[in-house]
C-alpha positions as CSV (number, residue, x, y, z in Angstrom):
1,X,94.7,23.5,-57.9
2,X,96.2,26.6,-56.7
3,X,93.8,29.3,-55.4
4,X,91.3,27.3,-54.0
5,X,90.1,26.6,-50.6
6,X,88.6,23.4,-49.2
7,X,85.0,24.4,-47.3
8,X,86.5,23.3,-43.8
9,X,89.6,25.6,-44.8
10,X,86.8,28.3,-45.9
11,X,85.6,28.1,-42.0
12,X,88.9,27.8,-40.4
13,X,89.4,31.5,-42.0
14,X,86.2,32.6,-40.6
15,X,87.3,31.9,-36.9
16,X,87.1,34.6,-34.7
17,X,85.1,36.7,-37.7
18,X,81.4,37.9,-37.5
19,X,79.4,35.5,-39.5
20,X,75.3,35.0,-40.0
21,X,73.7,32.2,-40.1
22,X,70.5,31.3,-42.0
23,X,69.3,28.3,-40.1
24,X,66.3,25.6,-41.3
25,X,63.1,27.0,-39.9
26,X,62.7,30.3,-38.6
27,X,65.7,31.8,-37.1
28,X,68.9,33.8,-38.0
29,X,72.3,33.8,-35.9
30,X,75.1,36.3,-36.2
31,X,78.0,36.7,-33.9
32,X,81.6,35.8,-33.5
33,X,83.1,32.0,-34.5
34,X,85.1,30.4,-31.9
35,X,85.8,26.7,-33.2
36,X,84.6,24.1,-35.1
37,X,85.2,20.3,-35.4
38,X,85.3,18.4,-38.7
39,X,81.9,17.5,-38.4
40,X,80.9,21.3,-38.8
41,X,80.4,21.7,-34.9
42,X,80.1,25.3,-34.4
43,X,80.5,27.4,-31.7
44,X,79.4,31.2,-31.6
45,X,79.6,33.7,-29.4
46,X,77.9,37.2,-28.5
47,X,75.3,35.5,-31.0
48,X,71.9,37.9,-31.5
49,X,69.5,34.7,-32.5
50,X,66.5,36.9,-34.7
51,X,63.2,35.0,-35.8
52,X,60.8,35.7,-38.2
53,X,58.8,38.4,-37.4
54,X,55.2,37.3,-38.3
55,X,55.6,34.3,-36.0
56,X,56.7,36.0,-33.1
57,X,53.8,38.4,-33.3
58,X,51.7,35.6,-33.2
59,X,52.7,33.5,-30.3
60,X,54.1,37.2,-28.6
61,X,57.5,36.8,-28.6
62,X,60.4,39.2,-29.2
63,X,62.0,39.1,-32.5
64,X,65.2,39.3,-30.9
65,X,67.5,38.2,-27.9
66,X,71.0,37.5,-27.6
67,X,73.3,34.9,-25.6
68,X,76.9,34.2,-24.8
69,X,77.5,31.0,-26.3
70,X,75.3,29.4,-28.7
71,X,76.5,25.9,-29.8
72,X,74.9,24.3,-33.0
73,X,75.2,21.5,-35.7
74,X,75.3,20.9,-39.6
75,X,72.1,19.8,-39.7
76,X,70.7,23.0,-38.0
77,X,71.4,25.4,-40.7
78,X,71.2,26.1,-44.7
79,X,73.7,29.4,-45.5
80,X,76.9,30.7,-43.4
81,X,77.7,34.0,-44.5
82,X,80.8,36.0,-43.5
83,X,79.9,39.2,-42.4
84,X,81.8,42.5,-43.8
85,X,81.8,45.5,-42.7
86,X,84.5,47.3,-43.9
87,X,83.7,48.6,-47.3
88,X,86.9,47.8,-48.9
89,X,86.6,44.1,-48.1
90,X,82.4,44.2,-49.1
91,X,84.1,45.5,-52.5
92,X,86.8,43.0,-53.0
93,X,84.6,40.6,-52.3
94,X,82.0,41.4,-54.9
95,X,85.0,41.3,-57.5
């Protein structure tokens, strides 16, 4: 089938793209994709980790913090999203 990607060839695109990460739980990741493995591995970097707000009121934590590297698994998250900032690409991809 012409015109379609596998999901691993799908990610293999997105590397050394922004992307965000909806994980299980409480927290989102965005930041830069470095590698992956064929077990969907990742590897980010310049990642900004955000949690839900409500909770870090709570137990008084920011809502935000960053780190260089921030390795994680399959298991660990539900949606990876490729982020677009250029308005051109946000409206091809709508299409």
């Amino acid at each position: 089938m012409a015109g379609r990607l596998l999901p691993l060839e799908l990610i293999d695109k997105c590397i050394g793209s922004k992307i965000w990460i909806i994980m299980k739980g409480d927290k989102e990741l965005v930041g830069t994709l470095i590698g992956f493995d064929d077990y969907v591995n990742m590897v980010l970097e310049d990642v900004q980790v955000r949690l839900q707000a409500a909770r870090c009121v709570a137990i008084g934590v920011p809502t935000t913090h960053t780190c260089n590297r921030f390795p994680l698994t399959l298991r660990s998250f539900c949606v990876l999203l490729r982020v677009c900032r250029n308005t051109k690409l946000r409206q091809r991809a709508q299409k």
